[in-house]
N, C-alpha and C positions, 0 to 999 in steps of 0.2 A: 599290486601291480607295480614296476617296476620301468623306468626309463633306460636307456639304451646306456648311458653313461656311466661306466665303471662295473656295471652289472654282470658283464662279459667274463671278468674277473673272478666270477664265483664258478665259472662250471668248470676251470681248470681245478678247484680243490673238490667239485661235487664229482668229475670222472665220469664216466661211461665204464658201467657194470650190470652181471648178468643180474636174474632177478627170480629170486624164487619163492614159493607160495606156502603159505599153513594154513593148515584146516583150522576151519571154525563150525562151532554149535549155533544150530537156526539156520536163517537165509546168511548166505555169501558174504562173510569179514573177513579178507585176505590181509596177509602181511608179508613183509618181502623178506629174501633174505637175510642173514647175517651184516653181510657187507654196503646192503642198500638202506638196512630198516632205519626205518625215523625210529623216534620214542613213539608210545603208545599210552592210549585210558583208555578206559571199560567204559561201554556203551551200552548199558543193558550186558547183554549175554555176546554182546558184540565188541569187537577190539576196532579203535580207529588211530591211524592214525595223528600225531597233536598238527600237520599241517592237511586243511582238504580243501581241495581244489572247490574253487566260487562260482558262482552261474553267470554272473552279469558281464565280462564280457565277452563267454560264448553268445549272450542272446544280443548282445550291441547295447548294453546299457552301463557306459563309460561313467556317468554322473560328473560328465566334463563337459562335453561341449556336442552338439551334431554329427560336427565335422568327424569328431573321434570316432562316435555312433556306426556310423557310416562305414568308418575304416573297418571298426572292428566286424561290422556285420558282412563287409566283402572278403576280409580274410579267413573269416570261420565258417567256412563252407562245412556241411555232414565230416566231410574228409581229414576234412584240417583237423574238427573238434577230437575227433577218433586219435588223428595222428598226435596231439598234445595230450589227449588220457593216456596215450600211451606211454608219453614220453615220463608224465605224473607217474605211473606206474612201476615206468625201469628205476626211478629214483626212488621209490619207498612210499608215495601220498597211496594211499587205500581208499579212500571215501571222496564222492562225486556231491556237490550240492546243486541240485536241478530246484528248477521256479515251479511246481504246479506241474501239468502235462506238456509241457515244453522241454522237448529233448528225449521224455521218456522213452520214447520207440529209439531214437539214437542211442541212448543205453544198453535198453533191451539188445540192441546188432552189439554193440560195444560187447557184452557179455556173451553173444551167444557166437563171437567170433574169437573169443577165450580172453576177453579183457578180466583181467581178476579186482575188481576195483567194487566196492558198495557205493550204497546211493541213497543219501536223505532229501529231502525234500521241502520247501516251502511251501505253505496252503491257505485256502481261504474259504473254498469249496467243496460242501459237503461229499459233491454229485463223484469229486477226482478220488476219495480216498480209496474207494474199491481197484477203481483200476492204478492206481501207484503201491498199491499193496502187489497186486497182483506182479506189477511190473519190476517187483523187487525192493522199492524203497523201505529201509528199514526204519528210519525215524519220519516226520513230520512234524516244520512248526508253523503253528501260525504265524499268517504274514506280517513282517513286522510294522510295514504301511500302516495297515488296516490297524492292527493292533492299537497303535498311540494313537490315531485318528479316535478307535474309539474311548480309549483312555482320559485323549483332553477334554470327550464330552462327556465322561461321568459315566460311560456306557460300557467299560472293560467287561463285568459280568456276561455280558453277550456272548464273547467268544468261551465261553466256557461248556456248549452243547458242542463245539466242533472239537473241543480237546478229546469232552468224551465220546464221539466217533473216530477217533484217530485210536483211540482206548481201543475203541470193538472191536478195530482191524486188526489187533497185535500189534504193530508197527510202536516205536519210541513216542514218548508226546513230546511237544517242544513247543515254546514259545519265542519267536521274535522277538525283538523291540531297538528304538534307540535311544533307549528312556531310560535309565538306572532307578527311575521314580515304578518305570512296572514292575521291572525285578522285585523291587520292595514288596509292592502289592501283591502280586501274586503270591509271594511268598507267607505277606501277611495271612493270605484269604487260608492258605492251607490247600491251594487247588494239588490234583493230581497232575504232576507236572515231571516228565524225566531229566529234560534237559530245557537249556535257555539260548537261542541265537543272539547276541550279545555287541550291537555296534557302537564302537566304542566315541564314537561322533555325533552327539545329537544334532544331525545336519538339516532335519528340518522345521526349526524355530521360525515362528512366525516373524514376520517386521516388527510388530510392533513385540515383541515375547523380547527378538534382539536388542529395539531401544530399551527396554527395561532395563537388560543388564548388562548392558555396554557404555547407556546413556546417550549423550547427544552427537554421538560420533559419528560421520559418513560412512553407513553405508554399504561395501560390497554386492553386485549384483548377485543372481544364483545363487548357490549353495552357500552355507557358511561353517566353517570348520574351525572348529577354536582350539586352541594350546591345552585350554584348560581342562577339555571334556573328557579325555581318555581318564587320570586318574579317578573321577566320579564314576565312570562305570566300572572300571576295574574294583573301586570300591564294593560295588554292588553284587560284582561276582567273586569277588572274597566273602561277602555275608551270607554266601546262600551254597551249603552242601554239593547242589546239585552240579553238573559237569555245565559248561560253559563252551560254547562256541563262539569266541571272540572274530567279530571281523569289521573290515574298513580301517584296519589298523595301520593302513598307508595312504587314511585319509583319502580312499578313492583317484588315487595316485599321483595325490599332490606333494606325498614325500619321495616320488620315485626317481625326480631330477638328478640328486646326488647320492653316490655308492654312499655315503656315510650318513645318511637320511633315514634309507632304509634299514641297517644295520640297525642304526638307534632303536627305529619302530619292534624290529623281532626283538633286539635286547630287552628294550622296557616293555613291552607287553610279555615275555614270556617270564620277567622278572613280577610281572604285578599280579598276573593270573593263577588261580591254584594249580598244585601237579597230576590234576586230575582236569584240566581244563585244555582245549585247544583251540587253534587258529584256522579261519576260511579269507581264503587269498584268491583275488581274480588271478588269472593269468592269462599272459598275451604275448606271446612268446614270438611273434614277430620280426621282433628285432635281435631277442637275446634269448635264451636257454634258460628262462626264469621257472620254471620247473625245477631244474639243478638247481638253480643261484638261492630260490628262497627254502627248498630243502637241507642246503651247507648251513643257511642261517639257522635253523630250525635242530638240526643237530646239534650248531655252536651252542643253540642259546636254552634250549630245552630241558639238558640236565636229565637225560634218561628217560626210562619206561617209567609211569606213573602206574600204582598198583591199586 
């Protein structure tokens, strides 16, 4: 996500162009024209593109503050969300990350009023995968909440009946995290795993987790987002084959103050992540045409189709 300042900047080189479709193998992976398309990885038997559009602030969940909440949730009416997939659309983003059954039926109209856009999913409930299957989502991971929650009590093995339910659907399997410690694990355990949701902020350390490794220092209320934590997951998703969906990589949009903030962030994350790895960005298009703006970066910084 992106602040209003300077950002404005990008949709004179991102343009307004038509946009047009390729077929794909299985349920619905579109890709846009010549002149729209992002880069691209293989997603299973699926092509996505390496930028897709994030869930959290269509549902109002800023990881800033209320007040934000609030904003985002009066601007993203049914209408608004439709009119921003669209606009994701005309620029090249192919894939939608929806929370669970939240939005699904929105989707569902999105597609069946000729949106060409796929759709992965976050889960945590055995009862959603039938009907997110049904509704078209192609991957699912577990949530990543849950995930490290059960991780710090010893208790990861757990989510490993819901992977294999996401299995029986056909759908991609994917795990959450904001942990570079899961990544490892899982990877040790050998699970059947397709892909990773990958944040690259472990923004929820406990107090006392932070005196540890900060020491005796004041403090910050809420979240806590540190300099340091991106290269440790980047690390994690360089050691593991599997495709990578890096996100929060604007720090939940505490890098979006300054155009050269955000720059940085697509720079060095598309510089640290494999070429078979891509990025999920909220967008809140509100103020600016951050659709365009973070798609220009994603060209800049991408380096082509990943094969």
């Amino acid at each position: 996500m992106a602040g209003r300042d300077g950002r404005r900047e990008f949709l004179k080189a991102a343009g307004a162009v038509s946009l047009g479709l390729a077929a794909a193998q299985g349920q619905p992976a579109w890709a846009a024209a010549p002149e729209t398309a992002l880069p691209q990885v293989a997603f299973g038997k699926h092509s996505l593109s390496r930028l897709v559009c994030g869930a959290n602030p269509f549902n109002g969940g800023s990881h800033l503050s209320t007040f934000v909440n609030q904003q985002m949730r009066e601007y993203f009416t049914s209408e608004q969300i439709l009119k921003t997939l669209r606009r994701c659309q005309e620029v090249g983003i192919n894939c939608w990350q929806i929370s669970g059954l939240v939005n699904l039926d929105l989707y569902r109209r999105f597609v069946d009023e000729g949106g060409k856009m796929s759709a992965i999913s976050l889960g945590q409930n055995p009862n959603d995968l039938a009907k997110l299957a049904a509704g078209g989502c192609i991957g699912v991971a577990h949530h990543g909440e849950v995930t490290d929650g059960l991780f710090k009590a010893g208790r990861l093995d757990e989510i490993r009946d819901f992977l294999k339910q996401v299995r029986d659907t056909g759908m991609m399997v994917g795990v959450s995290t904001h942990m570079p410690d899961v990544v490892d694990a899982v990877e040790s355990k050998g699970w059947d795993v397709d892909y990773y949701m990958t944040c690259v902020y472990e923004r929820h350390r406990s107090e006392e987790d932070l005196k540890k490794l900060l020491g005796r220092v004041p403090l910050p209320v809420n979240e806590v987002y540190l300099k340091e934590d991106p290269p440790r997951m980047f690390e994690a998703i360089r050691n593991t084959r599997r495709p990578c969906l890096a996100f929060k990589i604007l720090a939940a949009g505490r890098l979006s103050d300054r155009k050269a903030w955000v720059e940085q962030a697509f720079r060095e994350t598309f510089a640290a992540i494999k070429p078979t790895d891509a990025v999920i960005v909220g967008i809140y298009d509100q103020y600016s045409d951050q659709p365009g703006e973070d798609a220009a970066l994603v060209r800049k910084y991408a380096n082509g189709r990943a094969s």
